[in-house]
C-alpha positions in Angstrom: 94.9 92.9 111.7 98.1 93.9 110.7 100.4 92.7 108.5 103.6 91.0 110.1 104.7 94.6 111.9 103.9 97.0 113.6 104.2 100.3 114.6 106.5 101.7 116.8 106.8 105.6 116.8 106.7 108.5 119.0 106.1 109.1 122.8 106.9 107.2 125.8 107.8 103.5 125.6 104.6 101.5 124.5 102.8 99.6 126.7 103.9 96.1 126.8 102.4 93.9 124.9 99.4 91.0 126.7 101.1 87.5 126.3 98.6 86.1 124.8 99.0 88.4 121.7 100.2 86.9 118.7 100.7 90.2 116.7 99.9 93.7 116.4 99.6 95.4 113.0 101.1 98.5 114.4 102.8 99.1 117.2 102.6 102.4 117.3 104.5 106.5 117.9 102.0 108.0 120.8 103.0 111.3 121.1 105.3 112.4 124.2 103.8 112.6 127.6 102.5 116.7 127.8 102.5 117.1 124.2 99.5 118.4 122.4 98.7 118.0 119.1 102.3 115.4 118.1 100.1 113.9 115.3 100.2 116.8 113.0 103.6 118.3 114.1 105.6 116.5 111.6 104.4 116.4 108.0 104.2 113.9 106.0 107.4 114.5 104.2 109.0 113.7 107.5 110.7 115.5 110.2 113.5 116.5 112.2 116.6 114.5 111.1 114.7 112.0 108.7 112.5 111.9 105.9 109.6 109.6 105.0 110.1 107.7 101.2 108.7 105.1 99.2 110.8 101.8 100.0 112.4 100.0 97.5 113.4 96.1 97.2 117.6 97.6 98.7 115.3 98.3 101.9 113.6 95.2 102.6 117.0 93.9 105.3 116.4 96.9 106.7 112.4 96.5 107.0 113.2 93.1 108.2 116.0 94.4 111.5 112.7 97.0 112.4 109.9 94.2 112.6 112.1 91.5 114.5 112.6 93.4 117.8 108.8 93.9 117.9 108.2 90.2 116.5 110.6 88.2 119.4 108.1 90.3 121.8 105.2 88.6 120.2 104.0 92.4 119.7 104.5 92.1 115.5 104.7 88.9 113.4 107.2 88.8 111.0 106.8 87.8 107.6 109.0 85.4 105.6 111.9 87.0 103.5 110.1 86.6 100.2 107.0 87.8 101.8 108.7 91.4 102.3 110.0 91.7 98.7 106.5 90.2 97.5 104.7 93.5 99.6 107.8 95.9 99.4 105.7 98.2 97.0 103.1 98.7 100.0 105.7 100.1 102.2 107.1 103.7 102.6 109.7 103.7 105.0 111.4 106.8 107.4 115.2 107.4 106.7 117.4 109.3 109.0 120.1 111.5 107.6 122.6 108.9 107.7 120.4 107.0 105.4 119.9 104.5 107.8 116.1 103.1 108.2 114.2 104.1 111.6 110.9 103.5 110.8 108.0 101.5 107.9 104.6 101.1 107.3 102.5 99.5 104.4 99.1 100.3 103.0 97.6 96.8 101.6 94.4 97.0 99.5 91.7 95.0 100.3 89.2 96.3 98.0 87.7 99.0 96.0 87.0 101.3 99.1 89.2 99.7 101.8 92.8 99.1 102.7 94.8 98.0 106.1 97.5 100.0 107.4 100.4 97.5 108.4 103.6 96.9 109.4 103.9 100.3 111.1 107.2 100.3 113.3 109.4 102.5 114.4 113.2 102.4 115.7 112.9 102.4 119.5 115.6 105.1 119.6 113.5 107.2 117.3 110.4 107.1 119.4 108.5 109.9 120.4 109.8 111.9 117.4 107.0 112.2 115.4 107.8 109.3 113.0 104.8 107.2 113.2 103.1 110.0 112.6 105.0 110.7 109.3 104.6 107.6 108.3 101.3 107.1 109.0 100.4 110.3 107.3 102.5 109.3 104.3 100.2 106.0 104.1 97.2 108.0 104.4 98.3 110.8 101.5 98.8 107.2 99.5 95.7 105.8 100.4 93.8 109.1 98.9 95.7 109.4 95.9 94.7 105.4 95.5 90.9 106.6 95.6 90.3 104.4 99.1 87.8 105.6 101.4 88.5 103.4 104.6 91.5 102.3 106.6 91.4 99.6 108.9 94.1 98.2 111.7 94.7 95.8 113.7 96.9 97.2 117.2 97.4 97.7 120.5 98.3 101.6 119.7 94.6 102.7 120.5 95.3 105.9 121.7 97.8 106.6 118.9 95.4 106.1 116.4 92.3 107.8 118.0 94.5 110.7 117.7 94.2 110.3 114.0 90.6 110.4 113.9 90.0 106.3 113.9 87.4 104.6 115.7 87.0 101.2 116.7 85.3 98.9 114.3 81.5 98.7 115.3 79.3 96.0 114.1 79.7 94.3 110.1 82.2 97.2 108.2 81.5 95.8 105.0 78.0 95.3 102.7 77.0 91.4 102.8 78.3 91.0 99.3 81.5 92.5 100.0 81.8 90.3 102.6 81.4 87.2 100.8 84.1 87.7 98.7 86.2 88.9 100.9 85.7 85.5 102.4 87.5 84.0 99.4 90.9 85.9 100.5 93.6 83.3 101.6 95.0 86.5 103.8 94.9 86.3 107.6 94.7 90.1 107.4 91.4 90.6 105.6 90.6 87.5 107.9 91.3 89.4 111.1 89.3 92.6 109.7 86.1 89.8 109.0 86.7 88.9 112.5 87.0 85.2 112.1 87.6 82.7 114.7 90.4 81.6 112.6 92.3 84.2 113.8 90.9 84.8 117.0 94.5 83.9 118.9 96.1 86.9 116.4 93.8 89.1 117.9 93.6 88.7 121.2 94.7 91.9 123.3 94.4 94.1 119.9 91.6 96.5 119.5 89.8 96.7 115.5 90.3 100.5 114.2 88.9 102.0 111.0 88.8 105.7 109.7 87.3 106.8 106.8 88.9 109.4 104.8 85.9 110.9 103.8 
């Protein structure tokens, strides 16, 4: 799963979303048709005309305007206003030079080894620009520094992610007693990466991705 977003970034427009869909955790920058090697030609610290930041509580409005394009398409859902400020520490967010927002993404922990990218959008004018791939490079950097050895995602951005290295999810991704507890989460996201068929209609039309960081 992903969070309420998703991510929006680079290349041609994304593929529209299957109606049944309820959300996408990402909804995600695939690089520009012809173009070899988009996903490392922006670093991390951002790229032409914007830069890549940790978000503050001032940004969550702005977070907000980025998911709800993607959420009235069913593509993202969108949290609740106190649900933004509640996660705004997961998010780093890509500013243009204007200081306005074009682009967010959040890293939520799950446990010791494991976290889910979410929330991953991008400004549909800022598309094919290489800030997905900031971003999700940014949340990567974070995830490393945090000690986490997996990623997982929820999305319809396959392609953009296998670019990255991930892979689908293949059979149980956790030990049985991870899973157990993990059982005991209230959070549809951990729910969707257990596969439950509570959240079977979230999923539907999204693909499973992990990476491991190594």
């Amino acid at each position: 799963m992903t969070d309420p977003a998703a991510t929006p970034s680079a290349a041609a427009p994304a593929p529209a979303a299957p109606a049944p869909a309820l959300r996408a955790e990402t909804a995600a920058d695939a690089p520009p048709a012809g173009t070899e090697g988009a996903s490392s030609a922006v670093s991390a610290g951002g790229g032409a005309g914007f830069r890549v930041r940790a978000a503050l509580p001032a940004d969550v409005r702005g977070i907000r305007d980025l998911v709800q394009p993607y959420a009235d398409e069913r593509i993202l859902l969108a949290k609740e206003w106190v649900g933004y400020y509640e996660a705004v520490q997961e998010f780093q967010v890509a500013e243009a030079e204007d200081g306005t927002l074009i682009g967010c993404g959040a890293l939520h922990v799950m446990w010791q080894d494991l976290a889910e990218i979410r929330t991953l959008a991008v400004a549909r004018q800022w598309r094919g620009r290489g800030v997905g791939h900031a971003l999700l490079e940014a949340l990567t950097d974070r995830a490393r520094d945090l000690g986490l050895h997996r990623l997982f995602c929820l999305t319809f951005e396959v392609d953009f992610f296998a670019a990255h290295g991930w892979g689908t999810v293949d059979g149980p991704a956790v030990a049985p007693e991870v899973y157990a507890e993990l059982l005991r989460s209230h959070d549809d996201g951990v729910a969707e990466f257990l596969d439950l068929a509570r959240v079977k209609p979230n999923t539907l039309g999204n693909t499973r991705m992990i990476v491991d960081l190594g």
